[in-house]
C-alpha positions in Angstrom: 102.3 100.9 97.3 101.7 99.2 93.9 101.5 101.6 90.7 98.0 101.0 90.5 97.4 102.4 93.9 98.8 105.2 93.1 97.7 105.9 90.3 93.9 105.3 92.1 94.7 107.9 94.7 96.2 110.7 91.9 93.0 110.1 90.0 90.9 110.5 93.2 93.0 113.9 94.4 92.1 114.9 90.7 88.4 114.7 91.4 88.6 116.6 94.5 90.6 119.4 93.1 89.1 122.8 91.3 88.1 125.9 92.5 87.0 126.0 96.5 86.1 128.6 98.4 86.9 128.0 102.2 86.9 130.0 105.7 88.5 127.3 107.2 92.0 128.5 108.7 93.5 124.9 108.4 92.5 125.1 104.4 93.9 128.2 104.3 97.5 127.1 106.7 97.4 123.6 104.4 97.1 125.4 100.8 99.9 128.6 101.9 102.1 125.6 103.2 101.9 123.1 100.2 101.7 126.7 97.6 105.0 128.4 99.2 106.9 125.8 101.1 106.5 122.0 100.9 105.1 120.1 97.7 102.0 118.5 98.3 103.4 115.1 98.0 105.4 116.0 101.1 102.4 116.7 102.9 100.4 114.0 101.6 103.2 111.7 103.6 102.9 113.6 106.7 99.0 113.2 106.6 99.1 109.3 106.2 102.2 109.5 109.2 99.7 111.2 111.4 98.2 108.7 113.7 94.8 110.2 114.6 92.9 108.7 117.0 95.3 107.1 118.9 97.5 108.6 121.7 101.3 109.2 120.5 104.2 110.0 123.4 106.1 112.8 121.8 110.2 113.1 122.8 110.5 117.0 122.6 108.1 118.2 125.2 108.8 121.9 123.6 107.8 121.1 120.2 104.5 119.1 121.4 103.3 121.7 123.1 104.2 124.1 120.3 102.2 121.8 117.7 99.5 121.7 119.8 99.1 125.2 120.4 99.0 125.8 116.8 96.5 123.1 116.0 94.6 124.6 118.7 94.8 128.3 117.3 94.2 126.8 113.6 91.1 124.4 114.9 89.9 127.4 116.2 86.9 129.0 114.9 87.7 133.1 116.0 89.4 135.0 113.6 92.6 136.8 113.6 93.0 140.4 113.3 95.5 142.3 112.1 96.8 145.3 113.2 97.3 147.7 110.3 101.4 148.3 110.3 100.5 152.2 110.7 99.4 151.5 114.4 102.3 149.2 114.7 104.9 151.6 113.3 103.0 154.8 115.7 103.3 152.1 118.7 107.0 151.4 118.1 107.9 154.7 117.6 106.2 155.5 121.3 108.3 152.7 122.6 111.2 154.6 121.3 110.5 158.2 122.9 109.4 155.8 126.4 112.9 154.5 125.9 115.7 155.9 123.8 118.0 153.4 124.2 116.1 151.2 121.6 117.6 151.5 118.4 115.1 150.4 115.9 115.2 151.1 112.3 111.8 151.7 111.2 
């Protein structure tokens, strides 16, 4: 890409950018991943890689099915509940007295 390109697209991303407000799980997956764990530039590259629209043959069956389920669960307009880790430390500790070989430091 020539400089000016570039420098096109930063100016454009600049115009996007500010304050949003979104309920969109893929906004929210997209903004933890490029806030905590990959630049954005990094994910700007994997964006333009992604060949939309067109039918790609993937070599790890495993991890295909994996992404998909993930874009399915992040396309996906329910909502996820947690479960407040009270419950989940009263039903670990049930699973202990059930079974006292588990050995779980809670």
């Amino acid at each position: 890409m020539t400089k000016e390109i570039v420098s096109n697209q930063v100016a454009q991303l600049r115009e996007r950018s500010g304050s949003v407000d979104s309920n969109s799980r893929l906004v929210d997956f997209l903004y933890i991943l490029m806030r905590d764990h990959l630049p954005a530039g990094v994910v700007e590259g994997l964006v333009l890689d992604s060949r939309g629209g067109s039918t790609s043959a993937y070599t790890n069956g495993w991890l295909a099915l994996y992404a998909q389920d993930c874009a399915d669960r992040l396309m996906s307009t329910q909502t996820v509940e947690l479960i407040p880790e009270e419950e989940i430390k009263e039903i670990v500790q049930k699973m202990i007295v059930d079974d006292p070989t588990m050995t779980w430091d809670l």
